[in-house]
C-alpha positions as CSV (number, residue, x, y, z in Angstrom):
1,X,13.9,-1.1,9.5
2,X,14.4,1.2,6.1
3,X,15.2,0.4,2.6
4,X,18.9,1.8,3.6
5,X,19.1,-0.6,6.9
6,X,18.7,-3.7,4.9
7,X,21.1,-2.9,2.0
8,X,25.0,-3.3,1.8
9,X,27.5,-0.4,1.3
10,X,28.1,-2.8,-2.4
11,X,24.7,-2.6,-3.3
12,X,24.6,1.2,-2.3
13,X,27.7,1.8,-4.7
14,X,25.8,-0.2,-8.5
15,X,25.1,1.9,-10.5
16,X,21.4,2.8,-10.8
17,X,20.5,0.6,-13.5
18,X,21.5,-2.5,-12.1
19,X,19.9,-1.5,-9.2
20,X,16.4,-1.2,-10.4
21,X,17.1,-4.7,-12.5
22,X,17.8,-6.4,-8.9
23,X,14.6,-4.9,-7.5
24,X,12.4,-5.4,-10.9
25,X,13.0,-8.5,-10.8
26,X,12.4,-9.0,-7.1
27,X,9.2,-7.9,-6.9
28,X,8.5,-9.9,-10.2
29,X,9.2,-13.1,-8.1
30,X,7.9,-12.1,-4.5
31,X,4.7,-10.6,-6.3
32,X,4.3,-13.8,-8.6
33,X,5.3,-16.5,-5.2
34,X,4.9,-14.9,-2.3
35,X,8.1,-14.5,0.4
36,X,8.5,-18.2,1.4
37,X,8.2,-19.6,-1.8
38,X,10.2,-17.0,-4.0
39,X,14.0,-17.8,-5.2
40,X,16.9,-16.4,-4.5
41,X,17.9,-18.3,-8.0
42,X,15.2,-17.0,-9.9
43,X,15.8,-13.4,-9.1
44,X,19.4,-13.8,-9.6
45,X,18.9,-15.3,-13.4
46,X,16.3,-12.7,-14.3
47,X,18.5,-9.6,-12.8
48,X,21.6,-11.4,-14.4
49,X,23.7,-11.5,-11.1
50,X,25.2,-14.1,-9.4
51,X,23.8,-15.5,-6.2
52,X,26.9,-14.8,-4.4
53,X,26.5,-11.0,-5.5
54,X,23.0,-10.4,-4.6
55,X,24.1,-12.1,-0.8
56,X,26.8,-9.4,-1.0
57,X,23.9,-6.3,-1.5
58,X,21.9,-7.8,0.8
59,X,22.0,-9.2,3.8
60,X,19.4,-12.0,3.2
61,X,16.5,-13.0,1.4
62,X,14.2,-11.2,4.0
63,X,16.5,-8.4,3.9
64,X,15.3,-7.9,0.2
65,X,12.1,-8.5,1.1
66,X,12.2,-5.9,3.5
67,X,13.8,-3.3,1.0
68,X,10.9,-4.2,-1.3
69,X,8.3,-3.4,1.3
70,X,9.9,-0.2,2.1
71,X,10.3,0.6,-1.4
72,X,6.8,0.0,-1.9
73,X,5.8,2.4,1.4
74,X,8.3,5.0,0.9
75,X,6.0,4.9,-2.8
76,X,2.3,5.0,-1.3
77,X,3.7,7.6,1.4
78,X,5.2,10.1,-1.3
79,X,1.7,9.5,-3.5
80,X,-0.5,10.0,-0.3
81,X,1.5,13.3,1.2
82,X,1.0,14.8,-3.0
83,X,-3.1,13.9,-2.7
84,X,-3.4,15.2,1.4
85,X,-0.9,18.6,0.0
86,X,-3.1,19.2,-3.3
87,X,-6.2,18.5,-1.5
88,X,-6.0,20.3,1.8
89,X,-8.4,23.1,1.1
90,X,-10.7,20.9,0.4
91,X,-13.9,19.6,1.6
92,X,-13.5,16.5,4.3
93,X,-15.7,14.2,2.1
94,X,-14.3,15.3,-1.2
95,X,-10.5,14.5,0.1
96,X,-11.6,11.1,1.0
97,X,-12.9,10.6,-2.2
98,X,-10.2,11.7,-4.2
99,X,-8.0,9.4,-1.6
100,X,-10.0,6.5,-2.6
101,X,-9.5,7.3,-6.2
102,X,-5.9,7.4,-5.6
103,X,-6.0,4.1,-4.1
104,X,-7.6,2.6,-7.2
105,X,-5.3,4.7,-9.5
106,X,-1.8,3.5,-7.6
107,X,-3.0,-0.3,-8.1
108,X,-3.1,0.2,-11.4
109,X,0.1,1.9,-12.1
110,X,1.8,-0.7,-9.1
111,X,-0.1,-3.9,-9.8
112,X,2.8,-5.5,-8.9
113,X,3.5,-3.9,-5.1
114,X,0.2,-4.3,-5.0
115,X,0.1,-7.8,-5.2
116,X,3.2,-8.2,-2.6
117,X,1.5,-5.9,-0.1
118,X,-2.2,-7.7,-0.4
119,X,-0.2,-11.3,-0.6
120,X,1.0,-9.6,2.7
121,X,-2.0,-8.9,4.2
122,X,-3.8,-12.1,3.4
123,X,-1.3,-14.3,4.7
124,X,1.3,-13.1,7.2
125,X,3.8,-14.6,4.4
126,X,6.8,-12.9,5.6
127,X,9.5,-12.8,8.0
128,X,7.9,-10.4,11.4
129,X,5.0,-10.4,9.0
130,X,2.4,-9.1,11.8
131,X,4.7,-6.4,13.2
132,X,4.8,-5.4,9.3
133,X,1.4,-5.3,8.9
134,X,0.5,-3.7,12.7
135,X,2.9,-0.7,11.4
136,X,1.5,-0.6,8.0
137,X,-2.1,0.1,9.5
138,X,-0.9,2.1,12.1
139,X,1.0,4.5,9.5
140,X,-2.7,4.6,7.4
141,X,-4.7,5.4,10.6
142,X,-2.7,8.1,11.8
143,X,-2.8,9.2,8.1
144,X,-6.3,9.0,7.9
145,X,-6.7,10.9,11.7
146,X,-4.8,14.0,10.7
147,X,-7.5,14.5,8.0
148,X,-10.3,13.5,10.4
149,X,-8.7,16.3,13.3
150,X,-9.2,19.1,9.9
151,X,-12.8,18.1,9.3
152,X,-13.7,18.2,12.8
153,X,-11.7,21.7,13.7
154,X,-13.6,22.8,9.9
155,X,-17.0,21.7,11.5
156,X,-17.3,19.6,8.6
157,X,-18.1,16.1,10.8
158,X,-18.8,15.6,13.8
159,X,-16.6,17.0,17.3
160,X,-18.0,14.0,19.2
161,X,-16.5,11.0,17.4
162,X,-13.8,9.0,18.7
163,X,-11.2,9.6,16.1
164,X,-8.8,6.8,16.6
165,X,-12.6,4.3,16.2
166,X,-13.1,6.5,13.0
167,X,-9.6,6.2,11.2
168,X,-9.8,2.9,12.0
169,X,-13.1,2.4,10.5
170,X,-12.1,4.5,7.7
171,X,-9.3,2.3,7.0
172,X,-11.3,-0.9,6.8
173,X,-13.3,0.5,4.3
174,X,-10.9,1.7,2.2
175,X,-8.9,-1.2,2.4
176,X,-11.5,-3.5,1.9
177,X,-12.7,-1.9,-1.3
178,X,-9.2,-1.9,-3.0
179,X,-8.6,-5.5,-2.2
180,X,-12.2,-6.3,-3.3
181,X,-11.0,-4.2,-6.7
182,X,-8.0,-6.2,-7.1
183,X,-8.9,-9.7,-5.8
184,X,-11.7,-12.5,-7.3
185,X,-12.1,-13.8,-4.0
186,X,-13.8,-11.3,-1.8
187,X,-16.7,-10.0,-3.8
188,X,-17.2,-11.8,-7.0
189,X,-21.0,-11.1,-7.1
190,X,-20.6,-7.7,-6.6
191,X,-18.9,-6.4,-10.0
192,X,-15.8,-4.9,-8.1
193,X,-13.3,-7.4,-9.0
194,X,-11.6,-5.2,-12.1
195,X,-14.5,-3.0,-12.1
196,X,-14.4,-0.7,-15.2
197,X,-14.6,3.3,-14.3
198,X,-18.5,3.4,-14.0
199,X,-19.1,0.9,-11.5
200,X,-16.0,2.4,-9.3
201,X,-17.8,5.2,-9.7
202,X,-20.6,3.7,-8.2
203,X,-18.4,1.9,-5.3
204,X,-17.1,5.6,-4.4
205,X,-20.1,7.0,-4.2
206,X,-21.5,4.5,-1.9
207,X,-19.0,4.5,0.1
208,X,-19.0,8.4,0.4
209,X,-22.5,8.1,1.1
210,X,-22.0,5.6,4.2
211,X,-19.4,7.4,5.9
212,X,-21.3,10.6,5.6
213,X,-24.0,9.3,7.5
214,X,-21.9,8.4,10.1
215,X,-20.5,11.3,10.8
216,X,-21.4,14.2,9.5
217,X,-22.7,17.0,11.8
């Protein structure tokens, strides 16, 4: 499903402002309770629309919720294709670093998409939850294995590795690091949680460092 699948020809026709209010304050409420407890009130009241309306744009609660999520992707994807353009003459290594930086960088400006996509992650909180999350990984890996195919044809890392095992693996680690950055939870002793720009400095580099071993030449 696509942002356009789940929205009425009504909601297609507001004008633009009202549509970014509806979907503001959607992701205000999905980000702050999570699909099953977010409501349809609330969102109405804060994007000053009646209930009946905002059934009218959309076809359900999970069809906003769905718009939201492919808001959110169609976001990461257009922010991803501008680093894997601006960096494709680059070293293997040094475009995964720079990815990673992105990562930390879009959670920052997003905090809130963010949230809803972690939320997602974390807790299968959503309607087809797992076949939104199996797509969402499988979009990253074959994201991550068109960079992998470049530093392998660029003898850059190895031409032995399995690279479905490493774009998954590079995927974890990514992943992992980012929702250590932006949840308490997963490594509270480590000084990742809201790490300042010197010890995600220090995060990067490590990381770098461990994938290299793994497979460089």
């Amino acid at each position: 499903m696509t942002v356009n699948d789940s929205l009425t020809d009504a909601f297609k026709k507001l004008e633009l402002s009202k549509q970014e209010r509806v979907f503001a304050s959607a992701i205000n409420e999905f980000s702050e309770q999570g699909y099953r407890k977010a409501s349809m009130n609330t969102i109405c009241k804060s994007a000053e629309v009646s209930k009946g309306s905002l059934f009218h744009y959309f076809t359900s609660k999970s069809g906003l919720f769905t718009s939201i999520l492919d808001l959110a992707t169609i976001k990461v994807k257009a922010y991803l294709r501008e680093v894997r353009d601006q960096t494709s003459s680059m070293p293997f290594f040094e475009r995964i670093e720079i990815l990673i930086r992105s990562g930390f960088k879009f959670i920052n400006n997003h905090p809130r998409l963010a949230r809803i996509y972690f939320h997602l992650l974390m807790t299968n909180d959503s309607p087809a939850g797992s076949q939104m999350v199996t797509l969402l990984n499988r979009q990253s890996r074959d994201f991550l294995s068109e960079i992998i195919r470049s530093g392998v044809k660029n003898n850059e890392i190895r031409s032995d590795i399995d690279i479905e095992k490493t774009s998954y693996f590079l995927n974890v680690i990514m992943e992992h690091l980012l929702r250590s950055y932006y949840s308490e939870y997963l490594a509270p002793d480590l000084n990742l949680y809201q790490a300042d720009a010197q010890e995600i400095d220090q995060w990067i580099t490590s990381a770098i460092d461990f994938i290299r071993q793994g497979i460089k030449p």
